[in-house]
C-alpha positions as CSV (number, residue, x, y, z in Angstrom):
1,X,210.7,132.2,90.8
2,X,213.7,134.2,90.8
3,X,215.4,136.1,87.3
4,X,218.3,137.4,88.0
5,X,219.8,140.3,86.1
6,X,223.2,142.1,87.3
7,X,225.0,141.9,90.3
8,X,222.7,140.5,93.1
9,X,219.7,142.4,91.5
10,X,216.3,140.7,90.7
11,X,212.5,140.4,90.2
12,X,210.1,138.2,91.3
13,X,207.1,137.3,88.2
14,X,204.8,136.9,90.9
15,X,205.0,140.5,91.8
16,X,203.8,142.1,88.8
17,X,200.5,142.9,89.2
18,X,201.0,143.9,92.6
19,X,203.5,146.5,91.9
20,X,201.4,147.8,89.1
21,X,198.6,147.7,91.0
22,X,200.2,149.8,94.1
23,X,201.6,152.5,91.9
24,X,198.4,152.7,90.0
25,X,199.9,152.7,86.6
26,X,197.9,153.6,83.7
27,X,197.6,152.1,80.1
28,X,199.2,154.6,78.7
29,X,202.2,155.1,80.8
30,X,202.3,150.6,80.1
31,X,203.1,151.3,76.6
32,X,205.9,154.4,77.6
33,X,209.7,153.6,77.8
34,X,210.0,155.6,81.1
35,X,209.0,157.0,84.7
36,X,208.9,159.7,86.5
37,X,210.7,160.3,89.5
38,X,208.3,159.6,92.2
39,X,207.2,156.5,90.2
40,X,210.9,154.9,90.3
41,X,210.7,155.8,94.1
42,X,207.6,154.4,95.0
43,X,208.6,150.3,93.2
44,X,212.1,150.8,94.8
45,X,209.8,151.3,98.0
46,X,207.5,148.7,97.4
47,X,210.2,145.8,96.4
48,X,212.6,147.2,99.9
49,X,209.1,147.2,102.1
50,X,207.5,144.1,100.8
51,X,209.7,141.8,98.9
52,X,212.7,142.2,101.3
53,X,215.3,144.2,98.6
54,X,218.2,145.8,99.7
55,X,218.3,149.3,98.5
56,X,220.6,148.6,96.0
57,X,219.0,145.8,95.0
58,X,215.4,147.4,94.3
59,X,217.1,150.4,92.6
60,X,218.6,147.8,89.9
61,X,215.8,146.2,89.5
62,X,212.7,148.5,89.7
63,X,214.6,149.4,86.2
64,X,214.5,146.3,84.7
65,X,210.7,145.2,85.6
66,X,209.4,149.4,84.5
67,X,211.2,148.3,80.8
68,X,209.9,145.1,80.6
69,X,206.7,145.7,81.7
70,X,206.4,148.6,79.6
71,X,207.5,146.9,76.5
72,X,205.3,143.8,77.3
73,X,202.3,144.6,79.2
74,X,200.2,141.6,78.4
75,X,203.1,139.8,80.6
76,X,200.7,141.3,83.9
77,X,197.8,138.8,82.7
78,X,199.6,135.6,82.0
79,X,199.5,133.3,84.7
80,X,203.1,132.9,86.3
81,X,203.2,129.5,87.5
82,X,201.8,127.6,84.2
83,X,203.0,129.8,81.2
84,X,205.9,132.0,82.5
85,X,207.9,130.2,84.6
86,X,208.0,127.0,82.2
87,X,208.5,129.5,79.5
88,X,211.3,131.7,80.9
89,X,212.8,128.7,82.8
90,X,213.5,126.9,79.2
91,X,215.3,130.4,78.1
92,X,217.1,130.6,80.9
93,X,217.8,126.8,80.6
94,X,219.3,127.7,77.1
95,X,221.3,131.1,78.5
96,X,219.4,133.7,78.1
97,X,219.1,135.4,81.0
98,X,219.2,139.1,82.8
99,X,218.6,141.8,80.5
100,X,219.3,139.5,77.2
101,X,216.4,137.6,78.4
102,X,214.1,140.9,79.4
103,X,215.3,142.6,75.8
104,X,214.8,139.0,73.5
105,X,210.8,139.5,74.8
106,X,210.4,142.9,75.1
107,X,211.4,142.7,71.3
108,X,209.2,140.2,70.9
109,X,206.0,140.0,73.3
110,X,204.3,137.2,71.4
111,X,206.8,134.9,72.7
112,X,205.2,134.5,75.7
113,X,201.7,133.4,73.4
114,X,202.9,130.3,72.2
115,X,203.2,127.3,73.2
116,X,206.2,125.6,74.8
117,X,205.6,122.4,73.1
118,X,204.4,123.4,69.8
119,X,207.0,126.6,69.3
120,X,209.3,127.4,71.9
121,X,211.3,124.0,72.5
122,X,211.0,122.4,68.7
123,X,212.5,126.0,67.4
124,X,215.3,125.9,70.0
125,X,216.0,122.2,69.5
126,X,216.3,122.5,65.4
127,X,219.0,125.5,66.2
128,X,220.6,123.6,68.8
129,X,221.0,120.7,66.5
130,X,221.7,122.3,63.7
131,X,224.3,125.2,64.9
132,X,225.7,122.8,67.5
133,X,226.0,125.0,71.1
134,X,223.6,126.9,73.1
135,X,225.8,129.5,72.7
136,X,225.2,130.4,69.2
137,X,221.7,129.3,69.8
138,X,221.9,132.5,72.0
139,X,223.6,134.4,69.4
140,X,220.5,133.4,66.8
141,X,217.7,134.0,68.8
142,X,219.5,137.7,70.1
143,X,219.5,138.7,66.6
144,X,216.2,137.7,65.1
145,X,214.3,137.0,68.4
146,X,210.8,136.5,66.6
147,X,212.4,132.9,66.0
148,X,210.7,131.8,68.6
149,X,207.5,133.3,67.8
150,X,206.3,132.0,64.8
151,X,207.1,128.2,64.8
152,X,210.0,129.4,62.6
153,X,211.7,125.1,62.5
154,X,209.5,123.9,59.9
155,X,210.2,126.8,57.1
156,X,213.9,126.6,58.2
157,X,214.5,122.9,57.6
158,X,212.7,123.6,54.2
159,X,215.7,125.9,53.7
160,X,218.2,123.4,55.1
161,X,217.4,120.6,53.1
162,X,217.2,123.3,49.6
163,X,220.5,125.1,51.1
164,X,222.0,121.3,51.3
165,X,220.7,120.0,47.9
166,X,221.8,123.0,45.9
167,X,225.5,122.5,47.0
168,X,225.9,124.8,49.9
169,X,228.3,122.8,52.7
170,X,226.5,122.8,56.1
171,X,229.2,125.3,57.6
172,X,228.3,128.4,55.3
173,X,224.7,127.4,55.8
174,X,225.3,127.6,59.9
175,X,227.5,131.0,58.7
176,X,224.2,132.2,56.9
177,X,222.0,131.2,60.3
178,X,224.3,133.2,63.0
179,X,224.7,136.0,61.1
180,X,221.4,135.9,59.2
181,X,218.9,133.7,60.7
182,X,216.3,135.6,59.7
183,X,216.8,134.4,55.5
184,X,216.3,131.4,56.3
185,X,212.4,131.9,57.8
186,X,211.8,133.2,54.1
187,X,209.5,131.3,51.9
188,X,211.2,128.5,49.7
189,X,210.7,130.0,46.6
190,X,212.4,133.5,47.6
191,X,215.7,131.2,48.9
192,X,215.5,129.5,45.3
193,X,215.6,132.8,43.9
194,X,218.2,134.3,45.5
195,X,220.5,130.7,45.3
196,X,220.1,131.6,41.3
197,X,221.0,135.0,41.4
198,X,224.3,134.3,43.9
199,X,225.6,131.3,41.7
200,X,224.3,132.0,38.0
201,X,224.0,136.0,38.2
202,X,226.6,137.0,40.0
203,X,229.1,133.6,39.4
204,X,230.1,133.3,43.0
205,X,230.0,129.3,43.9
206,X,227.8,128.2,46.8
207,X,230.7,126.4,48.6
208,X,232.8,129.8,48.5
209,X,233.6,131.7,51.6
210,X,231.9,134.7,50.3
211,X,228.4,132.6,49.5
212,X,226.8,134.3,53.0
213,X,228.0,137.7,52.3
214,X,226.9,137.4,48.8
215,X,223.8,136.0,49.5
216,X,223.0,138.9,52.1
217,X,224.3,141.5,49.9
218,X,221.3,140.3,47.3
219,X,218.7,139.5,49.7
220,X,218.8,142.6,51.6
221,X,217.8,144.9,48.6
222,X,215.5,144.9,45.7
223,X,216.7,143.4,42.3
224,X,215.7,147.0,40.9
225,X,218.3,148.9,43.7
226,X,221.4,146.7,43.0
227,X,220.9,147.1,39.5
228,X,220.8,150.7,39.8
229,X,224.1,150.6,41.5
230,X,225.6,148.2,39.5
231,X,224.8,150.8,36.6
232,X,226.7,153.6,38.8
233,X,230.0,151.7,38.1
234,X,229.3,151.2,35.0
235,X,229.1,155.1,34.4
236,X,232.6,155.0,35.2
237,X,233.7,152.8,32.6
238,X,233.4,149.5,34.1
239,X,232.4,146.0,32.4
240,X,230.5,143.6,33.6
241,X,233.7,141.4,34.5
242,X,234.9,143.9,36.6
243,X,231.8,144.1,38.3
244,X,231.8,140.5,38.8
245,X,235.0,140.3,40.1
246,X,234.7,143.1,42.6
247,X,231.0,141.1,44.0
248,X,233.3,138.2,44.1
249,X,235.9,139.2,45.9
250,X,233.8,141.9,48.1
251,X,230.1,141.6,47.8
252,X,229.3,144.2,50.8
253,X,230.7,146.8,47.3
254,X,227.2,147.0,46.5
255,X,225.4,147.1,49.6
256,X,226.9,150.8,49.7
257,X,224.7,153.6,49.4
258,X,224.6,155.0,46.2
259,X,225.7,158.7,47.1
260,X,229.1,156.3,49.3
261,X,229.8,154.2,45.8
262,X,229.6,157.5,43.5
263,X,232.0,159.7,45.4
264,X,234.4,156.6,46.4
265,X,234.5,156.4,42.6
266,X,235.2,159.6,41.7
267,X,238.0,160.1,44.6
268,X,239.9,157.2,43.1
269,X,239.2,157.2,39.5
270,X,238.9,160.9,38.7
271,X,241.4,162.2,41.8
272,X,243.9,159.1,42.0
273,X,243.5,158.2,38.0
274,X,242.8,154.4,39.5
275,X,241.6,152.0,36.2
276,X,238.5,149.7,36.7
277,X,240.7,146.7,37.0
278,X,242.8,147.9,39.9
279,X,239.1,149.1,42.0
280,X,237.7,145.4,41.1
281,X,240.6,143.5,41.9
282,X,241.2,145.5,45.4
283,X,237.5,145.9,46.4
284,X,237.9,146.4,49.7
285,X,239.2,149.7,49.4
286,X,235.8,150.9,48.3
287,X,234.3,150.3,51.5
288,X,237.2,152.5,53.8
289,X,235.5,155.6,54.9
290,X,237.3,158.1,52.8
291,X,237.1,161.0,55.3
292,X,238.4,158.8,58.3
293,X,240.9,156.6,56.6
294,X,241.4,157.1,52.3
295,X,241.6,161.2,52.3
296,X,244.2,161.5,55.8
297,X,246.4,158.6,53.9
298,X,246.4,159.5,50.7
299,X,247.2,163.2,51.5
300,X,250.3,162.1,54.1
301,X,252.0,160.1,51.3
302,X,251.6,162.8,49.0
303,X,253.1,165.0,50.9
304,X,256.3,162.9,51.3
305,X,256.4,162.7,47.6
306,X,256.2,166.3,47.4
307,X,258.9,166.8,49.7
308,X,260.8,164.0,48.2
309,X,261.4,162.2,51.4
310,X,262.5,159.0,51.3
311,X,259.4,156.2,52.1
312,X,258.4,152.5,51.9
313,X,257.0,152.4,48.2
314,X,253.7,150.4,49.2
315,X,250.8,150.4,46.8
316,X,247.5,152.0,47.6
317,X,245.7,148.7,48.5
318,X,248.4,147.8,50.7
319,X,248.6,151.4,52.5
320,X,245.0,151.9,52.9
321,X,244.7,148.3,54.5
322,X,247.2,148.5,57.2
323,X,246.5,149.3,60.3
324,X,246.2,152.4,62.1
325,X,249.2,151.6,64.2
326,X,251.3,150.2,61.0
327,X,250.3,153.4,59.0
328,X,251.5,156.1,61.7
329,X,254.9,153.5,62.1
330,X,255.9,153.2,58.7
331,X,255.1,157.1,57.5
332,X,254.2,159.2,60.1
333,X,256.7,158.7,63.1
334,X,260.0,158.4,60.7
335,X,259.0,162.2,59.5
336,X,257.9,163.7,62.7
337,X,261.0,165.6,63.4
338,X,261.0,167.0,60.0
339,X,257.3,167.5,59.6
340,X,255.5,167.5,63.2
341,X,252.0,168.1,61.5
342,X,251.9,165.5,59.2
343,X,249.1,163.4,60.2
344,X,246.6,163.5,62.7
345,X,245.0,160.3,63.2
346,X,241.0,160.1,63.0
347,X,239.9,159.6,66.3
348,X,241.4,163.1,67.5
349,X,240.1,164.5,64.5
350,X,236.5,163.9,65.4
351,X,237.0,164.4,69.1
352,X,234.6,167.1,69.9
């Protein structure tokens, strides 16, 4: 059996032992994430003298089989013929293949433990049917590859069928398994909870755009953390409304550090005298990085107004969203006779 990665490069399962064997690799190096010189030389050797590589050839690959071997050692004991080949074939069959393949099971060695039948297939046929193309099936499995693992179909049509019954439309729930497959292996109870605290807490409805973001934002933090943040605005003078409106409109607001939400609030409310309503009806400027994009901005229009040059009177929101192209167009190029230092955009700034 063949797996290909890149170009014309590839390994053969069957080899496996053999090559260990010849290069007399230890357990502990099995377990390392790299090889020495003469190691690297001696595989390329083998796969050129034995296997019939080109040079090329065994030099991409002799890569590729010290990773995953390293990162899955039990791989050397399976038999090829009745539990790889069947296993890798139906991965392959899906589209994984190459280095996705070699990095979905290095992340997850078990996969190679259970069975076809009783894990593997069911687990890709529930995504298949449920997300509709191998292709995001791919996508799934990349990010949360213990899917496989675990017999993970049986919790997730749990979830489905809760998801489904509570109100949420079958496209945010496929939104909420691409991006976040992994919520959705979490016990029933927990997905109750978090459907409560989404719709009732934080009054954003379950067939809203920002239900997935919303649900993430909640689900990847303790009850205790958010609440300390949400207390952080609150410092500043805000109500619960305007926290509600800012999760609505921009629920990734309080997945932000607390050290990134306290000084974005001071920089706007303190230095730009921004109100509480203006912050939670434009959100989104919260999460622009204020050294790369909010400081540079803010400090070229103010020096146009200092210099009373004549600009298009956009509002913050608007200014701070446009692009970095539409910025340097509408207030950098018309000035740079008149002032040839006005702006530097980021990118050169934090050039080395």
């Amino acid at each position: 059996m063949l797996v290909r990665f890149r170009g014309n490069a590839v390994f053969r399962l069957h080899g496996f032992a053999e090559v260990l064997s010849l290069l007399s690799f230890k357990s502990q190096y099995l377990y390392s994430t790299s090889a020495t010189p003469a190691q690297t030389h001696l595989l390329v050797k083998y796969l050129v003298d034995s296997l019939g590589f080109s040079n090329r050839e065994a030099s991409l690959a002799s890569s590729k089989v010290k990773k995953l071997v390293s990162r899955a050692p039990k791989l050397l004991f399976c038999d090829v013929s009745k539990t790889l080949k069947p296993k890798f074939q139906c991965l392959m069959d899906l589209g994984l293949s190459g280095s996705d393949l070699a990095k979905v099971i290095a992340k997850d060695t078990t996969i190679v433990e259970r069975g076809l039948v009783t894990h593997l297939r069911p687990t890709i046929d529930f995504l298949r049917r449920f997300l509709g193309s191998d292709k995001d099936v791919v996508k799934a499995i990349k990010r949360t590859s213990w899917l496989l693992s675990f017999g993970a179909h049986h919790i997730m049509k749990t979830n489905v069928l809760l998801l489904r019954n509570s109100g949420v439309p079958d496209v945010k729930i496929r939104k909420l398994m691409l991006i976040y497959p992994n919520y959705l292996t979490q016990k029933r109870e927990w997905v109750k909870r978090l459907l409560h605290r989404v719709e009732k807490d934080f009054h954003i409805p379950l067939n809203s755009p920002m239900f997935p973001y919303g649900f993430h934002t909640l689900a990847s933090q303790k009850k205790s953390k958010c609440e300390k943040k949400i207390e952080i605005f609150k410092s500043f003078g805000w109500s619960d409304d305007h926290v509600l409106e800012m999760f609505r409109k921009q629920p990734y607001c309080i997945a932000l550090s607390e050290v990134k939400i306290q000084k974005a609030l001071s920089f706007y409310m303190k230095e730009l005298g921004c109100i509480p309503a203006y912050l939670a009806s434009h959100p989104s400027i919260l999460v622009f990085s204020l050294e790369k994009r909010v400081v540079p901005r803010v400090k070229v229009l103010k020096i146009l107004d200092e210099k009373k040059l004549e600009r298009r009177m956009l509002g913050l929101n608007y200014a701070l969203r446009l692009t970095e192209t539409k910025f340097i167009e509408y207030f950098v190029l018309p000035y740079k006779d008149q002032i040839p230092d006005l702006y530097e955009p980021p990118q050169k700034t934090l050039a080395p």
